[in-house]
KEDO-211115 format. One record per residue (C-alpha): x, y, z; residue in one letter. Coordinates in pm, whole numbers, plus 50000, padded with zeros to 5 digits. Last residue first. Layout:
REM KEDO-211115
((X, Y, Z), 'A')
...
END
This chain:
REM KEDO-211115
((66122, 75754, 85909), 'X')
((65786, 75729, 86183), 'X')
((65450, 75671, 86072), 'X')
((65135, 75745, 86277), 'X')
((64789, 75698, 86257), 'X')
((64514, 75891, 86523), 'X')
((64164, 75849, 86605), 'X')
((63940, 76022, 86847), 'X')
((63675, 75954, 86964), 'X')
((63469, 76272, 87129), 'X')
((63342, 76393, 87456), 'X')
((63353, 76767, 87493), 'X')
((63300, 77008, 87803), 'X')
((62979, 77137, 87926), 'X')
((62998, 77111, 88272), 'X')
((63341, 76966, 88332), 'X')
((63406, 76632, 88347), 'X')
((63554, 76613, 87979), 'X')
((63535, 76330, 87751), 'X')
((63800, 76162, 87565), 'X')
((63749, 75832, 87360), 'X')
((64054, 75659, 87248), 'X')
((64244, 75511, 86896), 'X')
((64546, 75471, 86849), 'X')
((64722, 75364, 86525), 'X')
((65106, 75307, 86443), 'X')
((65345, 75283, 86185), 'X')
((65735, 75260, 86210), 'X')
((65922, 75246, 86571), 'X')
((65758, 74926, 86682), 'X')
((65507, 74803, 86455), 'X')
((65133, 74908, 86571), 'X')
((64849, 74919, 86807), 'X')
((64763, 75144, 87088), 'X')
((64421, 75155, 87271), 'X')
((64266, 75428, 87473), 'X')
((64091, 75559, 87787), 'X')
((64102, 75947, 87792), 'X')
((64028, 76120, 88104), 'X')
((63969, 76511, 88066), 'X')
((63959, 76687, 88463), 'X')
((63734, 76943, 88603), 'X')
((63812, 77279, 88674), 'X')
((63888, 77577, 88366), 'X')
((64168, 77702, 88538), 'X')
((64346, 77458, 88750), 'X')
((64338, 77253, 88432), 'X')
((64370, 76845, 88481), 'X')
((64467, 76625, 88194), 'X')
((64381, 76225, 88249), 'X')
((64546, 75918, 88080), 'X')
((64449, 75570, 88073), 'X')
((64621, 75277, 87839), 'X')
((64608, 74966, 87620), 'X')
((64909, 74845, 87490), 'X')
((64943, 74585, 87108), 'X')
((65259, 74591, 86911), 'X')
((65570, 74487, 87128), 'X')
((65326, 74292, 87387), 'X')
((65047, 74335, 87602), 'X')
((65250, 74675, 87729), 'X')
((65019, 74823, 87985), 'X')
((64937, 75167, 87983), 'X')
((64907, 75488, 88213), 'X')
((64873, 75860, 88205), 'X')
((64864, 76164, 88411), 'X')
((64926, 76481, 88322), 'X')
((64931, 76852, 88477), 'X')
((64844, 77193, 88364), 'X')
((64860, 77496, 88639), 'X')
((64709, 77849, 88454), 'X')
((64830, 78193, 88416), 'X')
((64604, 78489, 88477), 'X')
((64633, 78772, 88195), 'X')
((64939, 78903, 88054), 'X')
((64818, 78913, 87693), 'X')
((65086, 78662, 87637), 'X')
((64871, 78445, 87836), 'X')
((65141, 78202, 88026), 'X')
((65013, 77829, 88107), 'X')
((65190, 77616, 88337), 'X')
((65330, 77267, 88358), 'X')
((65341, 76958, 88507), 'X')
((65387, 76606, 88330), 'X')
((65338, 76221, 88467), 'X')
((65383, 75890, 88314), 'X')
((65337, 75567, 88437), 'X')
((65487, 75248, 88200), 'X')
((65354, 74897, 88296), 'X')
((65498, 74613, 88159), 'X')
((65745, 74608, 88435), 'X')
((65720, 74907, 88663), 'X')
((65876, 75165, 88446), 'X')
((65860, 75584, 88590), 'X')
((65860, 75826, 88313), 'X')
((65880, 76199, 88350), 'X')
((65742, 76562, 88197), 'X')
((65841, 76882, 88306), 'X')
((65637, 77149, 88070), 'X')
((65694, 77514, 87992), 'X')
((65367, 77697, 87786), 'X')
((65343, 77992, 87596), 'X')
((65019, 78184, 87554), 'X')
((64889, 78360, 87200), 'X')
((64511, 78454, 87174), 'X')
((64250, 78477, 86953), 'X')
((63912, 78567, 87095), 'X')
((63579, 78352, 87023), 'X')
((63541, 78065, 86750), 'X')
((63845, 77987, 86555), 'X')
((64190, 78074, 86673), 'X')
((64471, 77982, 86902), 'X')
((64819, 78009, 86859), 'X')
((65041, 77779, 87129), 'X')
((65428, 77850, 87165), 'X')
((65631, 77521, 87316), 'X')
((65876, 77412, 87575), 'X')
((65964, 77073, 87677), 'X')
((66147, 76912, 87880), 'X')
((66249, 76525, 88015), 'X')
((66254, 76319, 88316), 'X')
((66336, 75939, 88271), 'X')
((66343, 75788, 88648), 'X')
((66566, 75621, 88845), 'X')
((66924, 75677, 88737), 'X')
((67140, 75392, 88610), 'X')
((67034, 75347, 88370), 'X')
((66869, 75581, 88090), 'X')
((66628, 75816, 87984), 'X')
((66729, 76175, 88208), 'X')
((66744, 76542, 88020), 'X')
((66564, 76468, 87688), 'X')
((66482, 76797, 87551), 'X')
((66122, 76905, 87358), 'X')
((66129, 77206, 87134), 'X')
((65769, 77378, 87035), 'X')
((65547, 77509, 86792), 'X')
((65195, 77474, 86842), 'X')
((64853, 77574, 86578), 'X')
((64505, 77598, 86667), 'X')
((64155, 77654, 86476), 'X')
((64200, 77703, 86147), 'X')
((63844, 77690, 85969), 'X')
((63672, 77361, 85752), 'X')
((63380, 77408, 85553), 'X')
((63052, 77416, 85720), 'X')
((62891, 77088, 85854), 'X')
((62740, 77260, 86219), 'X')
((63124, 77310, 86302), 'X')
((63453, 77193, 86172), 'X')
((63750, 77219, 86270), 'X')
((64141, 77256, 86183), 'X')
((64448, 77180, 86405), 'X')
((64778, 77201, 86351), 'X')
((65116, 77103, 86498), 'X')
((65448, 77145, 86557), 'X')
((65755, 76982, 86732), 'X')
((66120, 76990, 86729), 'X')
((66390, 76748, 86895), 'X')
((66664, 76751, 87118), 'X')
((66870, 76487, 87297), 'X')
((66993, 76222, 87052), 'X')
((67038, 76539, 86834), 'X')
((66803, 76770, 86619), 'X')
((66504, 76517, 86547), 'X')
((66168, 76600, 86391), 'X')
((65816, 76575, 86505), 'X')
((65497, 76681, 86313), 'X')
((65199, 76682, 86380), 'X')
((64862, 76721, 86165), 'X')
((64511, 76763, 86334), 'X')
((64126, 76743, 86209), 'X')
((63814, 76819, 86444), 'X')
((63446, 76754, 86331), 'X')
((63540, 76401, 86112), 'X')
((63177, 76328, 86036), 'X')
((62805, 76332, 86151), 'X')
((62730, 76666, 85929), 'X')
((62640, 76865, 86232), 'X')
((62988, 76868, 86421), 'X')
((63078, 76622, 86723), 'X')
((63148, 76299, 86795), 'X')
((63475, 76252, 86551), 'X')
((63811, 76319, 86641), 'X')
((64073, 76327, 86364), 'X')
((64434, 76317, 86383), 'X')
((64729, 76225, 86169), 'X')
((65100, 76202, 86266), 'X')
((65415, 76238, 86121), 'X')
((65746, 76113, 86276), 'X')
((66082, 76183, 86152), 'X')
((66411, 76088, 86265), 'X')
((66714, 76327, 86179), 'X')
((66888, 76293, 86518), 'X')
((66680, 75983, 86686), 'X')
((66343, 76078, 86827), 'X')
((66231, 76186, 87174), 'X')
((66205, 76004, 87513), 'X')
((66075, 76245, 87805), 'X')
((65678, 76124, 87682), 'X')
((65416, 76362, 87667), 'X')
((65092, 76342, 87791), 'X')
((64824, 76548, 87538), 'X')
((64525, 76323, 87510), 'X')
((64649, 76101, 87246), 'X')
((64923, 75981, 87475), 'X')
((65287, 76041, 87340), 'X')
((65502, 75770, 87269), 'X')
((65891, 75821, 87338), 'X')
((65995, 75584, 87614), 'X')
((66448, 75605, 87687), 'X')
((66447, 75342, 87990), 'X')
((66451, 75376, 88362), 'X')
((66468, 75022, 88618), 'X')
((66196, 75080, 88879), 'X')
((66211, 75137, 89257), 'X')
((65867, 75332, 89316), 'X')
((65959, 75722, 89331), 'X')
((65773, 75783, 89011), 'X')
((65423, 75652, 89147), 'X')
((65504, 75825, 89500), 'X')
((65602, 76142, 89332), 'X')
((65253, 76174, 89107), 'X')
((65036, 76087, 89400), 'X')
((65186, 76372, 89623), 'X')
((65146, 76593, 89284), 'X')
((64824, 76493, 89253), 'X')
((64705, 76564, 89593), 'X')
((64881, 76945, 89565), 'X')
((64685, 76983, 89256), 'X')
((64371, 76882, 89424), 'X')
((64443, 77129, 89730), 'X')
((64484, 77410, 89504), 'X')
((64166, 77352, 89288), 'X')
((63998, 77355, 89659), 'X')
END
């Protein structure tokens, strides 16, 4: 069955991207994990501030994350980020960190889609068994307009040697104008079943500060929901 769903998505995934589109260079990432095959100018930096709230005795920020993106060359560019929690209103505990390198392979005319790479090391911690997994990713753009549809596929490898996983993206928005989208993205795990769909709204200047803000919740039997907020600024 989980088999059969990826294989759906993936039909779904090459018939959005196949639709005759003009390609150009798109580098914002969805809150819910999508990537985007643009990345940032050689020497760019973006920072980036998380919280998601829904969660956590105390009624507050439960879940707290800091990225960081910087550029190596108008094709490469570095990635990291960390995550802290909070449960039951105790102090705050590492829960996750991710290094990674993302490369640009397609983003411009005359070739139909933007495709891009990405490769990254994931730590986890907090609650339950640590463990270490790395994690290749394809991701791609396909323009239709206003509307941008994004797609990425990748795999998760246990450096423990257990069972990989299959990890695929989809997301969506619609470009009201330069400083106002609204969007839809879902994240699918062959592993743990179910599927995370986060609705959400961008604002901000183009290519300086920004703020999104979304609600994720998780179809799976007892998976999250939260809001979660997040403000960028690039330099």
């Amino acid at each position: 069955m989980k088999a059969r769903a990826f294989q759906l998505i993936a039909q779904a995934l090459l018939a959005c991207l196949l639709a005759p589109a003009a390609a150009r260079a798109q580098r914002d990432d969805y809150l819910g994990g999508t990537l985007a095959p643009g990345v940032l100018e050689p020497h760019e930096t973006d920072l980036e501030y998380r919280m998601d709230m829904g969660r956590g005795g105390s009624g507050g920020p439960w879940r707290h994350e800091g990225l960081v993106e910087y550029g190596l060359t108008n094709r490469w560019m570095l990635a990291g980020r960390f995550a802290w929690a909070r449960e039951g209103g105790q102090g705050l505990d590492w829960r996750s960190s991710r290094l990674g390198a993302r490369l640009r392979v397609l983003g411009q005319e005359p070739w139909p889609l933007s495709l891009g790479l990405a490769a990254f090391v994931d730590w986890r911690g907090g609650v339950g068994p640590r463990d270490t997994a790395f994690q290749p990713r394809l991701t791609a753009s396909r323009y239709l307009g206003n509307l941008t549809l994004d797609a990425n596929l990748g795999q998760s490898l246990p450096a423990s040697g257990g069972g990989s996983g299959a990890l695929a993206w989809l997301g969506a928005h619609w470009d009201v104008s330069e400083v106002f989208r609204f969007g839809m993205e879902a994240r699918f795990d062959s592993r743990r079943g179910g599927a995370v769909l986060v609705p959400q709204l961008w604002l901000g200047a183009p290519d300086r500060y920004s703020l999104k803000a979304g609600y994720s919740t998780n179809t799976a039997d007892g998976g999250e929901s939260f809001l979660r907020l997040e403000l960028g600024v690039g330099f």
